[in-house]
N, C-alpha and C positions, 0 to 999 in steps of 0.2 A: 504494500500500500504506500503510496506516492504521501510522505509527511503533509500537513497543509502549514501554510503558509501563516506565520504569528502576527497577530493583530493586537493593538494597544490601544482603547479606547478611552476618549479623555469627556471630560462633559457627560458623558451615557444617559443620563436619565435612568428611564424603566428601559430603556435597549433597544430603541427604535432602528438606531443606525448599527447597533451591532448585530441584529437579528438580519437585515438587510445582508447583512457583511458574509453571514453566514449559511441563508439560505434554510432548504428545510422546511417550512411553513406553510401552512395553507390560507390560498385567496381566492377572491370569485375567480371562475373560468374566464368571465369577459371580459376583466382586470389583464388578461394577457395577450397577446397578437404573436399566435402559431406562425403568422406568416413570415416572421421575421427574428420569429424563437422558438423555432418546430423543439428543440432538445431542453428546453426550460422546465417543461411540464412532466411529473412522474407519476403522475396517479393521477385517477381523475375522476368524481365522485360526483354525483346530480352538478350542481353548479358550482364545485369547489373544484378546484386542482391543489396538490402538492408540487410545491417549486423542489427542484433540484437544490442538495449542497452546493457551498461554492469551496472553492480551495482553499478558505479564510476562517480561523478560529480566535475566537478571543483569547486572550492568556493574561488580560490587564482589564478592569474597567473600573473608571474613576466619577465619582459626582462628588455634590456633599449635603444630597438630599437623603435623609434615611429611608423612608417612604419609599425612594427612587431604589435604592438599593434591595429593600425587602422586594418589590415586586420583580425586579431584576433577577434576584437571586430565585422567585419564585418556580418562574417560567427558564431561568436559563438551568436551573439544576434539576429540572426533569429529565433535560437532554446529554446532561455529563455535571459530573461532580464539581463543581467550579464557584462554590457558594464565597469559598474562601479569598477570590481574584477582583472582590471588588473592594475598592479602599473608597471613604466618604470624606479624606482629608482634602483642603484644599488645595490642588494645584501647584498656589505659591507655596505655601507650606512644604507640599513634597520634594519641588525642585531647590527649596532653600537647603531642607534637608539630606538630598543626596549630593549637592553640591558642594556642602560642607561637613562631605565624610559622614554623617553622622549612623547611616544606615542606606542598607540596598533597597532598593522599593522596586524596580523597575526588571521586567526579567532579560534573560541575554536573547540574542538575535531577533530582534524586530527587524519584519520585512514590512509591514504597513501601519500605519499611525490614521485615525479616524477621531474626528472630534468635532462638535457643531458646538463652537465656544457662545458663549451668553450674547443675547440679540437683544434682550429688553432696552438698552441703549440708544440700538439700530433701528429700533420696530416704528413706522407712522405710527401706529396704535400709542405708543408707549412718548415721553417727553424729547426722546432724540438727542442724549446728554451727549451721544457717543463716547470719544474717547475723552470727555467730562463730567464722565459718570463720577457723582458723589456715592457711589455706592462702592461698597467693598468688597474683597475676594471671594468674604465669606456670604453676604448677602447684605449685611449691616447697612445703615445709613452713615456715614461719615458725617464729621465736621467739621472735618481741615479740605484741606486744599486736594483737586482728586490728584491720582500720580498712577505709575506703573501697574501699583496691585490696585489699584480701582476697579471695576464691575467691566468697564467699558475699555479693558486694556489685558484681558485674560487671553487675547489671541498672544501676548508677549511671549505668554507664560507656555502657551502650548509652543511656541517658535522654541525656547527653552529645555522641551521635551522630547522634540525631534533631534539637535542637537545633544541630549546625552545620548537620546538610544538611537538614533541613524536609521531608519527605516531606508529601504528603499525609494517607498512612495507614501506621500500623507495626502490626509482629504480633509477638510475643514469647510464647515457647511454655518450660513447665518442668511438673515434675511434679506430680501431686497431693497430692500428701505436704504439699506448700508451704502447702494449702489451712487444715492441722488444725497448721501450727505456729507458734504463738502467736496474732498477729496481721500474720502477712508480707504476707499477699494486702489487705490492706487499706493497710497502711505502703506498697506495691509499689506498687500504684496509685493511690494519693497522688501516690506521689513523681516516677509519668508524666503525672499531672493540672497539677504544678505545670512540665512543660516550658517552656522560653521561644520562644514565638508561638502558645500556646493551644491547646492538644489537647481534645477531647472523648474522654475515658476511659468506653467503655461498663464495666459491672460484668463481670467475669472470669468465663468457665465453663470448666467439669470437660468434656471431650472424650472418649467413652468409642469406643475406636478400632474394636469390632465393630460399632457403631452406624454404620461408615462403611464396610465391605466387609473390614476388616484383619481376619486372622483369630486375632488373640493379645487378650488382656486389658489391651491398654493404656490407662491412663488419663494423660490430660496437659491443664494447665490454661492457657486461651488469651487474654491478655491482646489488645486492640486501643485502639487510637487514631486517631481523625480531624482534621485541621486544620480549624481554627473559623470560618479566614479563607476555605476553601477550599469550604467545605461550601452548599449552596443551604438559602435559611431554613427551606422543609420540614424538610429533612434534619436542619438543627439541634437545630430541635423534637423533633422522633423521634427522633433517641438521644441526647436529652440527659431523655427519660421514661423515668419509673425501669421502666414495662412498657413498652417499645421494642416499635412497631408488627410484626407480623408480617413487613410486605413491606417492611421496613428494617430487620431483624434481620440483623447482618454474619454471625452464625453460620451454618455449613452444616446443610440439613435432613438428618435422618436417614434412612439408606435401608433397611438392613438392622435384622431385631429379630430375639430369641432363637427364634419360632415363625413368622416373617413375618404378613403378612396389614394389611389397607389399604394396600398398595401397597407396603410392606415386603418383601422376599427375607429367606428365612432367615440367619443369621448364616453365615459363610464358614465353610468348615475349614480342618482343615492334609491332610487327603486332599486338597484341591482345589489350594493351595497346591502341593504338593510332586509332587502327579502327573505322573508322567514322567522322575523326574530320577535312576530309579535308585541305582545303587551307585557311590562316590567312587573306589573300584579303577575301574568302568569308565566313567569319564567322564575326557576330555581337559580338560573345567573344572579350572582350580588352586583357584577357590575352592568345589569341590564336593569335589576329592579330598582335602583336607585338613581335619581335623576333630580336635577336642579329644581328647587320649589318658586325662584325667583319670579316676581310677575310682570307680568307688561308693563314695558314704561313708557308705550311710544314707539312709533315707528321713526322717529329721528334721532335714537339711540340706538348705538351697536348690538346686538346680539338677538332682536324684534320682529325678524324675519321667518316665516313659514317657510322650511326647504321645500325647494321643488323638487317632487319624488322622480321626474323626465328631465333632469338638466343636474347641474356641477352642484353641490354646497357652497359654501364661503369659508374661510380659512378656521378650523378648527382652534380658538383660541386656548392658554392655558389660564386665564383670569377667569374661573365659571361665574360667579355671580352675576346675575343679569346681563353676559356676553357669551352665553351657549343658543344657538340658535334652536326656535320653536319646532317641532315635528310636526307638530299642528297646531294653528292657532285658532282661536273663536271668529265664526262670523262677523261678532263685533269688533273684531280687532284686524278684521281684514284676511281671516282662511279663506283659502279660495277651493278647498276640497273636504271642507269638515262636515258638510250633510254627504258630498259623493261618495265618500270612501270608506268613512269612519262614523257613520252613525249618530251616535248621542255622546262619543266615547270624546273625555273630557280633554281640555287644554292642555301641554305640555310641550316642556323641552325635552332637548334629545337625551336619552339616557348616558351614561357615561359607557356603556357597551357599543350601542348605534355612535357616538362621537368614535371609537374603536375603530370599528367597520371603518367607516367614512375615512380613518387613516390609515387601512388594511393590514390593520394588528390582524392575529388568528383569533378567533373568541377561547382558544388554550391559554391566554395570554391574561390572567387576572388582573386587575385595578381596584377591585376592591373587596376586601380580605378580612374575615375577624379572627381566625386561626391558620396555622399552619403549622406542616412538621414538627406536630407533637409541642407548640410551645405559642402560648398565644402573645399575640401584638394584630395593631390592626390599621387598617390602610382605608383612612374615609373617601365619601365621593370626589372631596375636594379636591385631595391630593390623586384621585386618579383621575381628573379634566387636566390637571395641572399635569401630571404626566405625557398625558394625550396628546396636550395642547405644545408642550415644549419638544415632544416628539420629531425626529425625523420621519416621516412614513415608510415602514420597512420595505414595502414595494419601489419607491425611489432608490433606496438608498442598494436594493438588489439590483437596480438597474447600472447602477456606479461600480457593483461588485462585479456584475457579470461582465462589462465592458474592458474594466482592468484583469483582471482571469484572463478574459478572449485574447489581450495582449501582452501579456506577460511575458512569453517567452521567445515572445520578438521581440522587444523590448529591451530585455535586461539579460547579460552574460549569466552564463550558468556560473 
């Protein structure tokens, strides 16, 4: 059996982008396009498929959410022993302390580095401190002056991490907001250019997430890097050209478009998504019976909106209080399908299971939890929107896996 490939995840949350990294999983069948990823698919079940492994194993993952971790550890140590591989310390913390002797934290030979460093900074939603985040490493409000370990400067800390442990290739993922504020996306990749043992930083792209089977509006912007020393001279050449050849483009190709056609499937919905998962009274799921109690405020506040069950969602937030979108709303609040579909059957937002779906977790994937392994703690709603919501969508972030895999070993000397 062909080793796989060690993966160091930094940021992790509940394991959005490492779940992606690794594959394995089940999502709708329609979420995928045979036609341009006939070998993705290993099973195949009414409307579900199991994705294929990828060559990528976690062997590191980092937050410093406990929440994030319990659920992490929930769903990652069904599939292998590895409860023990996620550290909840901060970042700056780790790298101060392996840089000054103090202990090993990090394991040996990392081939890839994956991290979706803090966006709240970068988000239009959010005030757009950027790299003037008064907030600190650990989540804290400061009240001095912001700096390095600020909120809005943790991408340093991951540049920091690649440099001890030298991956071959890293992936860093945040929102698009980052793109239009100031000049971050530029200063950003700069400052992964100048790593120490030489990265090739290709130019950063906007990731628009229906372009890849998800069926909500998310956009998120995807930074990459290759080792220079690691890379074969072709390879070099081609991304280090500012039009990076086609068949060395790290990017994943597009599968799905708003009409389909060339080989495209149409964009996913949230009908397709949610089909089957009925009503949160009558499902044994905790994270489908539980859902936001929050009530209309208005349809000129965020979150007020009746998903369209034939069309995209809107971006999954991780704030749930009155910014989790309605499943359905009352006639007087503007539903436009509450007598056609659904009866008499009352108001509500989307559960924290349908938020799941809609980000194509598996529904194996718990959020919200009052026992486990024999030892109780417990994981509320809140904490599993705020999961969801900070998520990378593991079907995105499989399409990032499958694309690097496919060129792996054209790419990079044995």
């Amino acid at each position: 059996m062909v080793p796989k490939k060690r993966l160091i995840s930094l940021f992790s949350g509940c394991g959005g982008m490492d779940l992606g990294f690794e594959g394995g999983f089940r999502v709708r069948s329609a979420f995928v396009n045979p036609f341009f990823h006939p070998d993705w698919v290993i099973t195949q079940e009414a409307e579900w498929v199991t994705l294929a492994p990828t060559c990528f194993e976690t062997v590191f993952a980092n937050d410093i959410e406990e929440h994030a971790k319990r659920a992490w550890n929930l769903y990652f140590g069904q599939r292998r022993n590895v409860a023990s591989i996620y550290n909840v310390m901060s970042i700056v913390d780790i790298v101060k302390i392996v840089k000054n002797g103090i202990m090993k934290v990090f394991p040996d030979s990392i081939d890839i580095l994956t991290g979706g460093f803090p966006c709240n900074d970068f988000s239009v939603a959010g005030k757009r401190n950027g790299f003037d985040s008064h907030r600190s490493h650990s989540g804290e409000i400061r009240l001095d002056e912001p700096s390095v370990e600020s909120r809005g400067q943790l991408y340093i800390w991951m540049k920091e991490v690649i440099e001890i442990t030298q991956p071959k290739v890293f992936v860093a993922e945040n929102v698009k907001g980052l793109v239009s504020l100031k000049d971050v996306k530029n200063v950003i990749e700069n400052d992964f250019r100048r790593i120490g043992g030489g990265y090739v930083v290709v130019p950063a792209r906007v990731l628009y997430a229906p372009d890849y089977g998800i069926p909500q509006t998310r956009e998120r912007i995807i930074f990459m890097g290759f080792k220079r020393s690691c890379l074969r001279p072709e390879a070099l050449i081609a991304l280090c050209n500012d039009n990076i050849p086609m068949d060395y483009d790290p990017y994943p190709i597009q599968t799905h478009s708003k009409i389909g056609g060339n080989g495209c499937l149409a964009y996913s919905t949230v009908r397709q998504a949610l089909d089957g998962l009925g009503e949160p009274e009558d499902s044994d799921d905790l994270s489908h019976r539980f859902y936001s109690k929050a009530k209309f405020m208005g349809a000129h506040c965020q979150g007020q909106k009746e998903v369209d069950l034939d069309s995209l969602c809107p971006t999954i937030r991780a704030e749930h209080h009155g910014n989790i979108e309605y499943r359905r709303l009352s006639l007087e609040h503007g539903g436009r399908r509450y007598d056609e579909l659904h009866n008499n059957l009352h108001e509500r937002r989307l559960s924290v299971r349908e938020c799941a779906r809609l980000q194509t977790f598996p529904d194996d994937f718990r959020f919200v939890v009052k026992e486990a392994v024999g030892r109780s703690f417990f994981i509320n709603s809140t904490s599993g929107y705020k999961m969801i919501g900070n998520a990378v969508p593991p079907l995105l972030a499989y399409h990032l896996a499958k694309r690097i895999e496919f060129l792996w070993d054209k790419i990079f000397e044995e």
